[in-house]
N, C-alpha and C positions, 0 to 999 in steps of 0.2 A: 514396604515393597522392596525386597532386597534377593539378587538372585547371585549366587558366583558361578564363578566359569573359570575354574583354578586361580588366578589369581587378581582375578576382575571380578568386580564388584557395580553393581547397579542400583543408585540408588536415589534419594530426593536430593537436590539440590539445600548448600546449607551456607550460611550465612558467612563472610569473609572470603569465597572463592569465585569471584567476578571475576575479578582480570584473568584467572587461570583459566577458566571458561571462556573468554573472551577470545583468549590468546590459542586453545585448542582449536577453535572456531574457525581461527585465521588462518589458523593452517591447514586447516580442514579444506578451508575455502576461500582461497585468496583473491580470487577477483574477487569477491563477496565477502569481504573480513567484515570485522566489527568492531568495535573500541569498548571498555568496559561502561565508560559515559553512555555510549548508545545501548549498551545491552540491558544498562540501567535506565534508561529513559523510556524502551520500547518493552520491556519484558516485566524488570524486577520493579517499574512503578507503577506498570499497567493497573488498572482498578480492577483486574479481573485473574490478577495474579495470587496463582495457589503454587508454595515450595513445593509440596508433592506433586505436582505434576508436571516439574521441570525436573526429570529423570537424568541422573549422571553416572555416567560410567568411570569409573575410577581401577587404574592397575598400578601396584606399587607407588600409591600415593600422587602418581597424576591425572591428571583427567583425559581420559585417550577419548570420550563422546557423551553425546546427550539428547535428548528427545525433548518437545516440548507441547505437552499437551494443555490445553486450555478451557475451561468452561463458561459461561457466565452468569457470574453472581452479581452482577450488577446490567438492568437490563440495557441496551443499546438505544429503543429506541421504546416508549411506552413505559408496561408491564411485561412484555415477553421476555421470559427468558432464555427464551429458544430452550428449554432442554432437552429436548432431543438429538441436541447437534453438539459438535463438539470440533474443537479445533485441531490440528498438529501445523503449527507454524514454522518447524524445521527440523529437521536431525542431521549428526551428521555422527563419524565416526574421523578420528586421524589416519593419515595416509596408513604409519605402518602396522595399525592394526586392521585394515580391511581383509578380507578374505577368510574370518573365520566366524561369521554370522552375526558378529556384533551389532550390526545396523538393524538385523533383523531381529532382536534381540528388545532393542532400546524398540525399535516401531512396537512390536506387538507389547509391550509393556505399556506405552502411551496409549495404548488403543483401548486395551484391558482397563487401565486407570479410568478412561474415558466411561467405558461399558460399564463400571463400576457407581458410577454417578449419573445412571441414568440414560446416557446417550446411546439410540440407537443409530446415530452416523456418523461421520467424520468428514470435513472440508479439510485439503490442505489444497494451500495455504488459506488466502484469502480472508483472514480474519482481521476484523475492522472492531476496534479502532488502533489498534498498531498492526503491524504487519513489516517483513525488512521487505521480501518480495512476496509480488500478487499471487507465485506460486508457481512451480517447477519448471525451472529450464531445462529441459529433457536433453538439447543440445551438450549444453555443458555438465549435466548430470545425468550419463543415461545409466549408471547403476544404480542410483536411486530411484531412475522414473521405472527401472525393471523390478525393483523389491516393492515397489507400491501397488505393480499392477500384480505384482505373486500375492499379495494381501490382497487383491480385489477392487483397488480406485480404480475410475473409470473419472475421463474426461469430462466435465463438466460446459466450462467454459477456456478458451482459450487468446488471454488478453495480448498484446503486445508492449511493448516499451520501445519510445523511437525521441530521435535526438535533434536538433539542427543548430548548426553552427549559428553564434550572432557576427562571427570577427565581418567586417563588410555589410552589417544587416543597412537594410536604407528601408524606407517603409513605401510598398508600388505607389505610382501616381495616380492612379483607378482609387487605389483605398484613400488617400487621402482628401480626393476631388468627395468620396463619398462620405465622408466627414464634416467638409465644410457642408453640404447640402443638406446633410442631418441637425446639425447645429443652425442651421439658416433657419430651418423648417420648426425651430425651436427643440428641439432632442438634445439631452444634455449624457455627453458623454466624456468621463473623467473618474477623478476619484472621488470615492462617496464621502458624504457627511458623515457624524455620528446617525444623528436618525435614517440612514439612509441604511443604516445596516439592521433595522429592526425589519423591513421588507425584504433585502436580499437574505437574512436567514431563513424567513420564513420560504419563501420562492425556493431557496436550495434543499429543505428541507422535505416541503410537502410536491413539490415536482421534479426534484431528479433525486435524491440520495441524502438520506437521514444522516452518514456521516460527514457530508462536504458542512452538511449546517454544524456539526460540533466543531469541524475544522475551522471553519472562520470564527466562529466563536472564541475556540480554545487562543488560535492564532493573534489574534486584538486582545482577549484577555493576557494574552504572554507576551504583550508588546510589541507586535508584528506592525510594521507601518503601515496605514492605509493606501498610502503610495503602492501600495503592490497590489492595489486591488483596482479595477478598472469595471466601473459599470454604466447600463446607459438605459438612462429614462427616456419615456418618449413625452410627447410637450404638455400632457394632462399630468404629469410628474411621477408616472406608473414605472416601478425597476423594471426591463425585461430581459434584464440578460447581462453578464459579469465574463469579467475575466481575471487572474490571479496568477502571484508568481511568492513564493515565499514561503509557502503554508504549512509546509510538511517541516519540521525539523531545521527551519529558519534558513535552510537552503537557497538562497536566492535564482540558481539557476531550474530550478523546476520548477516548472509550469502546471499550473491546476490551485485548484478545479476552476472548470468553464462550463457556462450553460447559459443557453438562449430559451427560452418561454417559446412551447408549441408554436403561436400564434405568430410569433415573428419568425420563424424559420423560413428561409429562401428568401430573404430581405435583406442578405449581404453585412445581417448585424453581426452575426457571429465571424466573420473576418476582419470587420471592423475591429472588433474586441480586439482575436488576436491579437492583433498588426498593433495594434495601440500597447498591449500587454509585449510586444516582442520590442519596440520601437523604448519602449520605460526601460526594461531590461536589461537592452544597450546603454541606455545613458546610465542605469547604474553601475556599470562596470561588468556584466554576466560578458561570457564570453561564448555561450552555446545555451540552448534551451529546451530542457528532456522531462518525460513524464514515465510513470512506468504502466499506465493501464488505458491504452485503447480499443475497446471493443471491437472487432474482426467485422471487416467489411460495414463499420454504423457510417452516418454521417459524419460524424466528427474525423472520422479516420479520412475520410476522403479530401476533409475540409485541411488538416493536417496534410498531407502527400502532398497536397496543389501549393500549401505555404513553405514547403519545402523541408518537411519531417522527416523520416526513415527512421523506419522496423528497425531495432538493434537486438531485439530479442524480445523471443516470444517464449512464452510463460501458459501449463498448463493447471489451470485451477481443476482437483480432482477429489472425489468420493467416494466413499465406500458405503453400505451396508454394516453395522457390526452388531444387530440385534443376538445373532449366536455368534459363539467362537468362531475366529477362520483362523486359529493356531495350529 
């Protein structure tokens, strides 16, 4: 898959040009850079990583952008392999080559690549199990969110990312009073055992999100301390509900994944969690505490606003159609 454009060239990505890729990246995108370690952690080791469909654009021997389309060859969660869907987890082009179609150039090549193998749609971003973001900052990129919606995405879902400070965290007197009452009443909340994580897998897996279960998995397999994980049994020794800080990329200051069991919801468990997961975080040294994906207007976003979160950016997860050409 090779197209020129006088003296740019498009084409698969090839082995030895990480950091140059990396480093276009950065420039590309500076609040949002990358390091060649993370580009190699989230992209070039991914299990679902194909060279041909990380498209690179090349002028005079450097790499002025690149697209990154993805499929999966290994399924996520089962047998599916979704093929009908396919990813594009980011493109970009450098500053001083914007303005002569390149972006849309590198898009409809990733798209074609995709259409090529089957898929008749496209999610950007939001591909799990790596992802850098849940998916477009329209704010800070609105000429990429304009060449997506000229290809045909349409909004999908619209997550946010929100932050809170720990420097001064103290944990309220209300949470704590509810603590001891919980533990009186015999409820054990702390950090889990070994065995204690063969039910919280299962609970993250089959009642909120098939990826939070490979995240803590992957996380303990990779040496993650259980210290960062906060869960609370109720006194017949049942998990019902977790909280976590560490999981992603061994980042200590992000927070996730959380979740409370149906059944306990409006039982003040899932603030307990927090307060307990923000109250650990202080004492290891975090100095602020961010996620990048809360659901618009769910519970947990509320539950977050009241602990003293805030929206720092909002991200649109987007789709297209691409059963026929839209070139």
């Amino acid at each position: 898959m090779t197209q020129d454009q006088g003296t740019t060239t498009v084409r698969p990505f090839r082995p030895g040009e990480s950091a140059a890729l990396a480093e276009a990246w950065t420039r590309s995108a500076p609040q949002d850079g990358i390091t060649p370690a993370r580009l190699r952690d989230l992209v070039l080791l991914d299990r679902n990583f194909d060279a041909d469909g990380l498209l690179v654009a090349e002028r005079d021997g450097a790499i002025i952008g690149a697209a990154y389309a993805v499929r999966r060859l290994i399924a996520h969660e089962g047998d599916d392999l979704q093929r009908d869907t396919g990813w594009i987890p980011f493109f970009f082009v450098v500053p001083e080559q914007r303005g002569h179609g390149l972006g849309r150039t590198l898009l409809d090549q990733a798209i074609d690549w995709l259409r090529s193998h089957g898929a008749t749609e496209v999610i950007f971003s939001a591909y799990t199990p790596n992802y850098v973001l849940p998916g477009l900052d329209a704010a800070r990129y609105p000429a990429a969110s304009a060449l997506l919606a000229s290809r045909g995405f349409t909004r999908i879902e619209r997550p946010s990312a929100m932050d809170r400070s720990l420097i001064g965290y103290e944990m309220p007197e209300e949470v704590r009073t509810r603590i001891r009452d919980l533990r009186a009443d015999g409820w054990y909340l702390g950090t889990p055992s070994d065995d204690d994580l063969v039910p919280l897998i299962r609970i993250a897996g089959d009642s909120f999100n098939s990826d939070w279960a490979r995240a803590i998995r992957e996380g303990v397999l990779g040496g993650m301390p259980l210290e960062r994980i906060l869960i609370a049994k109720d006194p017949q020794g049942s998990v019902l509900g977790w909280a976590m800080h560490g999981t992603y990329e061994s980042v200590i200051e992000r927070f996730g994944p959380f979740g409370v069991l149906p059944e306990s919801r409006g039982t003040g468990l899932g603030k307990v969690l927090l307060h307990l997961t923000l109250e650990r975080m202080t004492a290891l040294g975090a100095h602020s505490a961010w996620f990048l994906w809360a659901d618009e207007e769910s519970t947990a976003s509320a539950l977050y606003a009241k602990t003293g979160f805030a929206a720092t950016r909002t991200f649109d997860i987007l789709r297209a159609e691409i059963g026929e050409s839209n070139v």
